[in-house]
C-alpha positions in Angstrom: -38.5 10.9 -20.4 -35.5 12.4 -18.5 -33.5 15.3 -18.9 -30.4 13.8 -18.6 -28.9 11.4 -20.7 -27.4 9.6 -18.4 -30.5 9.1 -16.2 -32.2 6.8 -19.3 -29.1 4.8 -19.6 -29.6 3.2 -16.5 -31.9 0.7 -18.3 -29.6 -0.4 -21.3 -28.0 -3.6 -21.0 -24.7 -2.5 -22.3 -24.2 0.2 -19.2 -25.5 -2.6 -16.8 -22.6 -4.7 -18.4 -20.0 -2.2 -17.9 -21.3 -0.8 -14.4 -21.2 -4.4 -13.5 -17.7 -4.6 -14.5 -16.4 -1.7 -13.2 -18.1 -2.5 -9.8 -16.4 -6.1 -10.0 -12.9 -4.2 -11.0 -13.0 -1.6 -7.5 -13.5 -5.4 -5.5 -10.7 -6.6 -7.2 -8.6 -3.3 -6.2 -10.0 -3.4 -3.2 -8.5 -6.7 -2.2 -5.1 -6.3 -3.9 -4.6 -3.1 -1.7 -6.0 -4.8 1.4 -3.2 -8.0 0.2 -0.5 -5.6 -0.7 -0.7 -3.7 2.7 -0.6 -6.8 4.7 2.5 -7.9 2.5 4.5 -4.6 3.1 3.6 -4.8 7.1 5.2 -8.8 6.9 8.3 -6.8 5.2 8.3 -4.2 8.4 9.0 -7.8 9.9 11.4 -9.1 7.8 13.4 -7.2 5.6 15.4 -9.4 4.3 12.7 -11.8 3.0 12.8 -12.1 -0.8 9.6 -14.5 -1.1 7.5 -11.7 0.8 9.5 -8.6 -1.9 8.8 -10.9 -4.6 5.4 -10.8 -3.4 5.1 -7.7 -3.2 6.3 -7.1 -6.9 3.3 -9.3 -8.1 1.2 -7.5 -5.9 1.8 -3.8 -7.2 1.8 -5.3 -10.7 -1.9 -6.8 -10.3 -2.8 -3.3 -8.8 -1.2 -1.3 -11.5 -3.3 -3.6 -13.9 -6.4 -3.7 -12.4 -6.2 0.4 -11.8 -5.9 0.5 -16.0 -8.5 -2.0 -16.8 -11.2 0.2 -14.1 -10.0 3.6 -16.1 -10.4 2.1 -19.2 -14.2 0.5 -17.6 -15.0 4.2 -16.5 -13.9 6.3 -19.5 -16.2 3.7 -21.6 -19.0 5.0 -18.9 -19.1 8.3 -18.9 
């Protein structure tokens, strides 16, 4: 038996769940920042391109999300 609390938890299926979820939830963010800095370098390229702002927009609103959903995933972990 551990001294830690956190060191036993490792084998209960409802911190697998959520450490699953929070490692699927930094992928997700992962991508959307890779997407959303691709989309701002196409804007470098054309500024006056509302289909690629528009974009954008989308894009920082699935990040904003997705940050919420994994602080919400790691304040249920800890």
């Amino acid at each position: 038996m551990s001294m830690y609390f956190l060191d036993e938890t490792d084998d209960w299926p409802e911190y697998k769940i959520v450490r699953d979820e929070i490692n699927q939830l930094d992928i997700e963010l992962l991508e959307l920042q890779r997407q959303l800095q691709e989309a701002e370098s196409g804007l470098q390229s054309q500024p006056e391109n509302d289909d690629v702002k528009a974009g954008i927009r989308v894009l920082k609103k699935k990040l904003q999300e997705t940050e919420e959903k994994l602080n919400e995933s790691l304040r249920m972990y800890r």
